[in-house]
C-alpha atoms as an extended CHARMM CRD file, in Angstrom:
* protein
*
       139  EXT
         1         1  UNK       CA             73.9550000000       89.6810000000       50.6420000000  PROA      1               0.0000000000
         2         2  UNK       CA             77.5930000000       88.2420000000       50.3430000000  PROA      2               0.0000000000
         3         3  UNK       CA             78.9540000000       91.7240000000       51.2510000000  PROA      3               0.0000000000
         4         4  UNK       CA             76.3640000000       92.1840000000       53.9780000000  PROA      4               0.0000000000
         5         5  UNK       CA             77.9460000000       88.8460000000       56.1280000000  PROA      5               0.0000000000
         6         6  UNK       CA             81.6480000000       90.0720000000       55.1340000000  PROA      6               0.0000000000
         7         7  UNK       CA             80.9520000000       92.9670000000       57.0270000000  PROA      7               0.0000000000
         8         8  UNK       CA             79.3180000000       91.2250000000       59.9420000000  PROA      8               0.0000000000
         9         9  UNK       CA             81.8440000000       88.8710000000       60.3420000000  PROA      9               0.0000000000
        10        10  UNK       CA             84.4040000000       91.7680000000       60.3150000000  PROA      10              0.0000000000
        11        11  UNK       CA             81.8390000000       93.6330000000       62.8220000000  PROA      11              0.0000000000
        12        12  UNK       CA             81.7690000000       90.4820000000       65.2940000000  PROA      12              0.0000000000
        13        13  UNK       CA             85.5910000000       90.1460000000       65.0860000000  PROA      13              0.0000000000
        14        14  UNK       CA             86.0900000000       93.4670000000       65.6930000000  PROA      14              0.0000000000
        15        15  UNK       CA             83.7230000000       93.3270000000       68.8640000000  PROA      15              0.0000000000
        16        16  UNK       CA             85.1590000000       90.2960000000       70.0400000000  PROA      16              0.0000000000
        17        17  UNK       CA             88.6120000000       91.2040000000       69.9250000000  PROA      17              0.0000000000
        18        18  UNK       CA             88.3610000000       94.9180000000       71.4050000000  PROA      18              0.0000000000
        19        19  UNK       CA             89.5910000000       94.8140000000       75.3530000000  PROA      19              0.0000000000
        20        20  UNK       CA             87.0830000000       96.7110000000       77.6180000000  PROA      20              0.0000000000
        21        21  UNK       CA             88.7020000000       99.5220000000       79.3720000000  PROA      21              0.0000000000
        22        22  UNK       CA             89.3570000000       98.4510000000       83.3240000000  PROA      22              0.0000000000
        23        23  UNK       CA             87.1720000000      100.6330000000       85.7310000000  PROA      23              0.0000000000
        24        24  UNK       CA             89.5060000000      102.3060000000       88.3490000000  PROA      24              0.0000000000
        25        25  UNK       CA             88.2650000000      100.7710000000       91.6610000000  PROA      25              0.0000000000
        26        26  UNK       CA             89.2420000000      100.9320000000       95.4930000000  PROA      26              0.0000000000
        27        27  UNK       CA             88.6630000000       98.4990000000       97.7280000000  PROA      27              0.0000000000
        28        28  UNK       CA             89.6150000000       96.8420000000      101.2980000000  PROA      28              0.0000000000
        29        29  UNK       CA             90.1740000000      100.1790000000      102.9760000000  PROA      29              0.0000000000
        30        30  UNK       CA             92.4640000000       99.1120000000      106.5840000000  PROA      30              0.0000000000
        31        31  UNK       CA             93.1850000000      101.7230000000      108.7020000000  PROA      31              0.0000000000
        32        32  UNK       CA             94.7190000000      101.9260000000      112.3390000000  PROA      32              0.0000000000
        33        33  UNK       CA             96.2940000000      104.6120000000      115.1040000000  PROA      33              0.0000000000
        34        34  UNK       CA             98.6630000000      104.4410000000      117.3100000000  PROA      34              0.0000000000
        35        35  UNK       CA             99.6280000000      106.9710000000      120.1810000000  PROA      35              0.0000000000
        36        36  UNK       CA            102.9090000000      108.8120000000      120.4320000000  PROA      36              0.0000000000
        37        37  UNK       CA            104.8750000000      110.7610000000      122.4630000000  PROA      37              0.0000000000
        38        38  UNK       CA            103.2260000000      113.9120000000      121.3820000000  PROA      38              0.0000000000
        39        39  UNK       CA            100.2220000000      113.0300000000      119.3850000000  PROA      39              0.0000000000
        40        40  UNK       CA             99.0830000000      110.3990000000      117.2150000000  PROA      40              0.0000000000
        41        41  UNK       CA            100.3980000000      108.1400000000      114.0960000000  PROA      41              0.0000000000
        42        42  UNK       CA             97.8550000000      107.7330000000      111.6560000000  PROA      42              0.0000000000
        43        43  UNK       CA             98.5680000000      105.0630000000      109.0310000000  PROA      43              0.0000000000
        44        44  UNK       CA             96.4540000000      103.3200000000      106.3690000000  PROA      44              0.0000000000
        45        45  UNK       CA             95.4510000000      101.1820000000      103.2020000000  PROA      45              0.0000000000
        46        46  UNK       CA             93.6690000000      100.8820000000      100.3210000000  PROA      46              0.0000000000
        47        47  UNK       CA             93.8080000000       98.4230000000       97.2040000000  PROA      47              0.0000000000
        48        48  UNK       CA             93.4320000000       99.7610000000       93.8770000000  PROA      48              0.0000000000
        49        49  UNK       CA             92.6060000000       97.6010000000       90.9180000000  PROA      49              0.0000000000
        50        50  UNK       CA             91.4700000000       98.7320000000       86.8950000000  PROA      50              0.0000000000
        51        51  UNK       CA             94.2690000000      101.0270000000       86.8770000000  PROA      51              0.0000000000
        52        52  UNK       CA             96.0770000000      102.0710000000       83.3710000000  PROA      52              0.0000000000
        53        53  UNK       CA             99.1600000000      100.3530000000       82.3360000000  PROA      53              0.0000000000
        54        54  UNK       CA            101.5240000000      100.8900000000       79.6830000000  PROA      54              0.0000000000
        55        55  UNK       CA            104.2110000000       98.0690000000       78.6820000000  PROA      55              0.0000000000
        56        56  UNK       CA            107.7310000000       99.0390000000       78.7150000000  PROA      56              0.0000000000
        57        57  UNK       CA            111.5200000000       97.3990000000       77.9710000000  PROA      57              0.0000000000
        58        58  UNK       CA            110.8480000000       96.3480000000       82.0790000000  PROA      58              0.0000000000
        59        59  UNK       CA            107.4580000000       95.4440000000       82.3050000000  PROA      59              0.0000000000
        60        60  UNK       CA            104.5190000000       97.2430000000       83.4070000000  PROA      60              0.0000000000
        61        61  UNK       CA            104.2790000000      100.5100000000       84.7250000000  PROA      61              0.0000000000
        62        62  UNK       CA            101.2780000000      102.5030000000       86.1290000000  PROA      62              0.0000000000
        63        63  UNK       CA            100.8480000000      106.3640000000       87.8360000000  PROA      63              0.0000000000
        64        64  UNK       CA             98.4220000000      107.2260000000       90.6470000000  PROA      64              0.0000000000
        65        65  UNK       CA             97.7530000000      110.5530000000       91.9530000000  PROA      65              0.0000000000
        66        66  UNK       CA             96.0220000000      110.7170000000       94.9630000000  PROA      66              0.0000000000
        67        67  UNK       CA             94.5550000000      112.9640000000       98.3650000000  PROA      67              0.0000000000
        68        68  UNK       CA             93.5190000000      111.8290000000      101.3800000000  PROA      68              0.0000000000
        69        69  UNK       CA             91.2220000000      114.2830000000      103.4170000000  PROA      69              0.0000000000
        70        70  UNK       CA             90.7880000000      113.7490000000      106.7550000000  PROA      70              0.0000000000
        71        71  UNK       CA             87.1340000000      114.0780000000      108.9190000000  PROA      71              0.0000000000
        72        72  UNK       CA             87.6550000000      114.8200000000      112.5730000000  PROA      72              0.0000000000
        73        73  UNK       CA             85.3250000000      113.7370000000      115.8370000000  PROA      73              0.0000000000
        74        74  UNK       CA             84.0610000000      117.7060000000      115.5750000000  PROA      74              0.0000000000
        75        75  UNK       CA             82.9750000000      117.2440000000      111.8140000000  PROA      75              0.0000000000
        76        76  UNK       CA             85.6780000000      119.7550000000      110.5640000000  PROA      76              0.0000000000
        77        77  UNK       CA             87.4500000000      118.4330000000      106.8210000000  PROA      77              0.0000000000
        78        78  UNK       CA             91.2610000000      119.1460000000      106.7380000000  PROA      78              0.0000000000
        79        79  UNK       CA             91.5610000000      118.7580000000      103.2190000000  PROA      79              0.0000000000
        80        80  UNK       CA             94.7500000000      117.3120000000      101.9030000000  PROA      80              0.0000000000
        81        81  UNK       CA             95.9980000000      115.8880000000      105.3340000000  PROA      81              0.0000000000
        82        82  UNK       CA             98.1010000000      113.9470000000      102.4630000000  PROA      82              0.0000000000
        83        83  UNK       CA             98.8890000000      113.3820000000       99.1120000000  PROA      83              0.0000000000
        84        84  UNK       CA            100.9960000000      111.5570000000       96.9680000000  PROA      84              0.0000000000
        85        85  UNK       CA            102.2520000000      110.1530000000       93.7330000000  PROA      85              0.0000000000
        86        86  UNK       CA            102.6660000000      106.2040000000       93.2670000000  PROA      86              0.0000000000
        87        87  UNK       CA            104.8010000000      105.3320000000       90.3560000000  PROA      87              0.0000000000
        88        88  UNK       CA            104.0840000000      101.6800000000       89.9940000000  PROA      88              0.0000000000
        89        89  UNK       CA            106.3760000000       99.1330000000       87.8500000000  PROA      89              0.0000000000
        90        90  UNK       CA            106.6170000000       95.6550000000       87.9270000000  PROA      90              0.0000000000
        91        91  UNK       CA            107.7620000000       93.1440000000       85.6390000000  PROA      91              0.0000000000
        92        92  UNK       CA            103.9880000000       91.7780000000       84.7490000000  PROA      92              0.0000000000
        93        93  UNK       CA            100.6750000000       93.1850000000       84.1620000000  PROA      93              0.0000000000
        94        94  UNK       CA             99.5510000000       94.9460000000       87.6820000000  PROA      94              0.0000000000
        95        95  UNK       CA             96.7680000000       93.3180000000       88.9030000000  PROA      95              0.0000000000
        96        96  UNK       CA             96.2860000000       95.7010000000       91.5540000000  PROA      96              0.0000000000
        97        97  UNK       CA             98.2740000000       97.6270000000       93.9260000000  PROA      97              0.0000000000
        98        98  UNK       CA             98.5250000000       99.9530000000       97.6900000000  PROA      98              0.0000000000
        99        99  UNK       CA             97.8550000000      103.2610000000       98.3870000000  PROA      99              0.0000000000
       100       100  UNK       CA             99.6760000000      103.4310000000      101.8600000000  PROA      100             0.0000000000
       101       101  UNK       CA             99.4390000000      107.0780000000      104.1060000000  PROA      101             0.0000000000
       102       102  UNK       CA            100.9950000000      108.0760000000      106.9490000000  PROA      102             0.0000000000
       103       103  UNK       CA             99.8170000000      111.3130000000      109.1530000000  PROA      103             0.0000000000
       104       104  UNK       CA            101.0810000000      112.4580000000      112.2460000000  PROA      104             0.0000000000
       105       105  UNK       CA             98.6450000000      114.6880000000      114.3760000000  PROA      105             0.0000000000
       106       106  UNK       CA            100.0800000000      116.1640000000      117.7990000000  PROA      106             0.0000000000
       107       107  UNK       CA             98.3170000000      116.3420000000      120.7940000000  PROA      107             0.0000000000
       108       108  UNK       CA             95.7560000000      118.7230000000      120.1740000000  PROA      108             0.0000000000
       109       109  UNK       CA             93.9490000000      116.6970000000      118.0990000000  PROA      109             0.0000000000
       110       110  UNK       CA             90.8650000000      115.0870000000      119.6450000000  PROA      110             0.0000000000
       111       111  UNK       CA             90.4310000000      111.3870000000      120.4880000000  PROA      111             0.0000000000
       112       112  UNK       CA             87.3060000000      110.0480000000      118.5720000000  PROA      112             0.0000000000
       113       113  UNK       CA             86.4060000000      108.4970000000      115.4700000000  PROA      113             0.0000000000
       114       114  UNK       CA             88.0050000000      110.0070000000      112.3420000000  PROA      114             0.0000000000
       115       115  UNK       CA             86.9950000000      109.5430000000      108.5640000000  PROA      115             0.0000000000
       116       116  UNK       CA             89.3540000000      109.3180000000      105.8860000000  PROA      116             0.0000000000
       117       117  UNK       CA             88.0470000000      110.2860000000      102.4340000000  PROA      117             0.0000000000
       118       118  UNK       CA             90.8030000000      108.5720000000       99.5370000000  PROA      118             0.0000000000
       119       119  UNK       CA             90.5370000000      110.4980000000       96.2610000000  PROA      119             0.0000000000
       120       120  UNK       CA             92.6890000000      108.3080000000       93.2930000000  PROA      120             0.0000000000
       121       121  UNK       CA             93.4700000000      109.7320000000       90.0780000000  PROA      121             0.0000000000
       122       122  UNK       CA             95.0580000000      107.7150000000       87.1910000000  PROA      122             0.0000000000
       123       123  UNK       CA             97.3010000000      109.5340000000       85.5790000000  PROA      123             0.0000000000
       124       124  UNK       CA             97.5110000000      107.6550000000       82.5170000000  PROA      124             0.0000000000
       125       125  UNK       CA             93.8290000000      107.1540000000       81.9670000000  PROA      125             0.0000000000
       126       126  UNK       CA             92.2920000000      110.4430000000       83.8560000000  PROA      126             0.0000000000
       127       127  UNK       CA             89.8060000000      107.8810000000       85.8480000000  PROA      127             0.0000000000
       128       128  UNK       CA             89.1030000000      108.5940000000       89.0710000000  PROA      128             0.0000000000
       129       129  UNK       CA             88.0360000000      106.3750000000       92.1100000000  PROA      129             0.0000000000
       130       130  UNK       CA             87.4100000000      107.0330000000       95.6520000000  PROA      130             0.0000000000
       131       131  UNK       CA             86.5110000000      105.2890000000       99.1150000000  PROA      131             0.0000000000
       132       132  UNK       CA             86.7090000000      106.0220000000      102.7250000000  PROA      132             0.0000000000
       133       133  UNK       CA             87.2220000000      104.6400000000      105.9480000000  PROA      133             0.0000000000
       134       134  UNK       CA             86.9470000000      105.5380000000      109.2000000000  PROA      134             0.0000000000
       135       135  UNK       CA             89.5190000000      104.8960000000      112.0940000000  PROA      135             0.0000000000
       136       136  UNK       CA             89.2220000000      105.3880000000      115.8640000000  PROA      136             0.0000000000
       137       137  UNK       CA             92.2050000000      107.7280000000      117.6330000000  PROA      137             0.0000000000
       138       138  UNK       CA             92.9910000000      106.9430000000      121.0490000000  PROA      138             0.0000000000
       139       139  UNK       CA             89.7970000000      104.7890000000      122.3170000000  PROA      139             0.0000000000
């Protein structure tokens, strides 16, 4: 009996002491267009929280992968209208962070409403998140 609650204390301490892992999540998606000369500027947000961190002699740093594809009025995907690597460091834990894009279209694409589709990968942690948003082009 004694070595049965040594072991369930250990058990319980062991339990109560172990961190979840964070869930990679994206959230408040903001997205807006602008006309140019010869086409359209495309930029836009998304916060990312849950990712992977590993401490360092600076702080905190963190790697995101990620792909934006790109829905048009028509329904056709370009896939990878953008990607990117974010190589995040700060000098305390990273609550959360930005995924910012910027596309350019010229003048043959269509006004309308487009969707973008935001694929995240953390690198450190292989979780992956994503989240869309949808932003209207010259109306």
């Amino acid at each position: 009996m004694r070595n049965f609650l040594k072991i369930l204390t250990v058990a319980l301490l062991v339990i109560s002491c172990s961190k979840e892992k964070p869930k990679l999540e994206l959230f408040s998606p903001e997205s807006f267009a602008y006309e140019l000369d010869n086409g359209w500027e495309l930029n836009s947000s998304v916060r990312v929280k849950g990712l992977q961190q590993e401490k360092n002699k600076n702080g905190y740093s963190a790697k995101l992968s990620y792909t934006i594809d790109v829905i048009t009025p028509a329904g056709d995907t370009l896939k990878n209208a953008y990607d990117g690597i974010d190589d995040v460091n700060q000098k305390e834990e990273i609550s959360e962070t930005a995924v910012d894009v910027q596309i350019e279209f010229d003048s043959t694409f269509a006004k309308g409403k487009y969707i973008l589709l935001y694929s995240v990968h953390d690198d450190l942690d292989s979780q992956n998140a994503s989240i869309s948003d949808t932003v209207n082009v010259g109306q």
